[in-house]
N, C-alpha and C positions, 0 to 999 in steps of 0.2 A: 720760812721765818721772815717776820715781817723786819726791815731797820728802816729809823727816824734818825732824822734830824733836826735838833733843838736847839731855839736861838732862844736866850731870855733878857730881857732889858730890865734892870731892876727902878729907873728911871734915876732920878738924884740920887745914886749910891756911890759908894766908896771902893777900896780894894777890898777891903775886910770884909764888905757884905757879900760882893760874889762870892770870897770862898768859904764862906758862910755857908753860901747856898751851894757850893760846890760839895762840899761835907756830906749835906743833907741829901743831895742828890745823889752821891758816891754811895750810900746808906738803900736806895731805893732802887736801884741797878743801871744808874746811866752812866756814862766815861765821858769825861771830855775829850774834844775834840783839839787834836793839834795842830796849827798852822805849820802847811809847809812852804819851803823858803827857796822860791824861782827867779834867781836873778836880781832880787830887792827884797827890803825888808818886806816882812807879808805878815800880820798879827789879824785873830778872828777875834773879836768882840770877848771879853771875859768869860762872857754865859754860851758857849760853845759845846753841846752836849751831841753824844749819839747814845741810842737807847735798841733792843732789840728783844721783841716778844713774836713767841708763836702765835697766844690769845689775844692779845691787844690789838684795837684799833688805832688809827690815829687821834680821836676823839679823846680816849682812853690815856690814853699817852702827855696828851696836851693838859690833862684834869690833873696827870700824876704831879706832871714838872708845875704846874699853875700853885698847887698847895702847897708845895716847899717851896715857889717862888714868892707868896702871899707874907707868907708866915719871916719872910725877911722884909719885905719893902710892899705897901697896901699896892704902890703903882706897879706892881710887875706886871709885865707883856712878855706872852711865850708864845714863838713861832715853831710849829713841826710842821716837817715836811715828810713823805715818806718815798725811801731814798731805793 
């Protein structure tokens, strides 16, 4: 099984729109990701997602989180990596 790691920038947005998009993405099977806390304060960016498919590529992955990142803010930028 493959896991991802998704970073998304929704560019000018607010709180309300990551979890927005945090919803939408909860709906399509990613979880967010939680910062953990070494020594000092440690916080990961709002759009902090991991995602995990046997079929999926990375390509695939990136298209899923891109459309519900689209569908809140035109400028969203999504980073996967595969972890």
């Amino acid at each position: 099984m493959a896991e991802f790691s998704v970073m998304i920038n929704l560019g000018k947005a607010d709180l309300d729109d990551y979890s927005l998009l945090a919803k939408m993405l909860h709906k399509t099977g990613f979880s967010e990701t939680k910062a953990a806390q070494v020594a000092a304060d440690y916080r990961l960016l709002p759009a902090s997602f991991k995602y995990s498919s046997e079929t999926e590529n990375m390509t695939a992955v990136r298209e899923k989180a891109l459309k519900s990142a689209k569908s809140v803010s035109s400028k969203a930028m999504v980073l996967v990596s595969e972890c």
